[in-house]
C-alpha positions in Angstrom: 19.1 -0.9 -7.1 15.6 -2.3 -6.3 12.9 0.6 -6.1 9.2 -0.5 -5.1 6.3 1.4 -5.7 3.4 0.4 -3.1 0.2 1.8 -3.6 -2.7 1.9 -1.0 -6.1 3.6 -0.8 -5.9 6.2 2.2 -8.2 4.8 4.9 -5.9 5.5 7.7 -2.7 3.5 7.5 -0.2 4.0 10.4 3.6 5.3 10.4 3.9 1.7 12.1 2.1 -0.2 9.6 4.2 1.9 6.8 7.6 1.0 8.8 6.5 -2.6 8.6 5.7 -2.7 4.8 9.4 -0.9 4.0 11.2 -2.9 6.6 9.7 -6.2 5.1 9.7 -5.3 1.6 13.4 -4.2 2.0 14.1 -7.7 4.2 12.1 -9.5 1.2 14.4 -8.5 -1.9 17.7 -9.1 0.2 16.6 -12.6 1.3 15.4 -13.5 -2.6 17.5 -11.4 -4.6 20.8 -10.7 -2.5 20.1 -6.8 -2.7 21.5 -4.8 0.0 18.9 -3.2 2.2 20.8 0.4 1.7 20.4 0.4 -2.1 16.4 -0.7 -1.9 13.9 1.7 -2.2 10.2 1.7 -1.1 7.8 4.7 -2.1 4.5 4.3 -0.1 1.9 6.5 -2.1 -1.7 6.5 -0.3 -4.5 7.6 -3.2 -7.7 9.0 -2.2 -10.5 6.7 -2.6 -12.4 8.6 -5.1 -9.2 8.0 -7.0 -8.8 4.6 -7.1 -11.8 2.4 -8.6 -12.4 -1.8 -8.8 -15.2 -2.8 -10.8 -16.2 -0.1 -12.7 -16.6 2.5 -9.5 -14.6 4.4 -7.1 -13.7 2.6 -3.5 -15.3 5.3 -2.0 -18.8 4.0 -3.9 -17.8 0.4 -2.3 -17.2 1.5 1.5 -19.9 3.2 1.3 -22.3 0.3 0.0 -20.2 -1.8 2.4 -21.0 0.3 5.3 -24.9 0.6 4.4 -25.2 -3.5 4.8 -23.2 -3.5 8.0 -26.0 -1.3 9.7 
């Protein structure tokens, strides 16, 4: 029973673009692994950006030095 934990920064991901990450993911580990798609399960967890850090500071640090060059 395949479970798979995706974790994303929440900076607006869609119900579609969710569906499209479970229905792949799902669709991925049947076609590699032989698992059946009804005993696969895919956890989407979206973490606020002050919560999530790359380099030594938070992604909300990033977009916002991000956004300061692209003005």
């Amino acid at each position: 029973m395949p479970y798979v934990h995706i974790r994303v920064t929440d900076e607006g991901v869609t119900a579609e673009q969710k569906r499209e990450l479970i229905e792949a993911t799902t669709a991925m580990l049947e076609r590699i692994l032989n698992k059946p798609p009804a005993s696969t399960f895919v956890v989407i967890e979206e973490v606020p950006t002050d919560n999530w850090g790359a380099g030594g500071e938070t992604v909300t640090a990033i977009r916002l030095r991000e956004n300061s060059r692209t003005r």
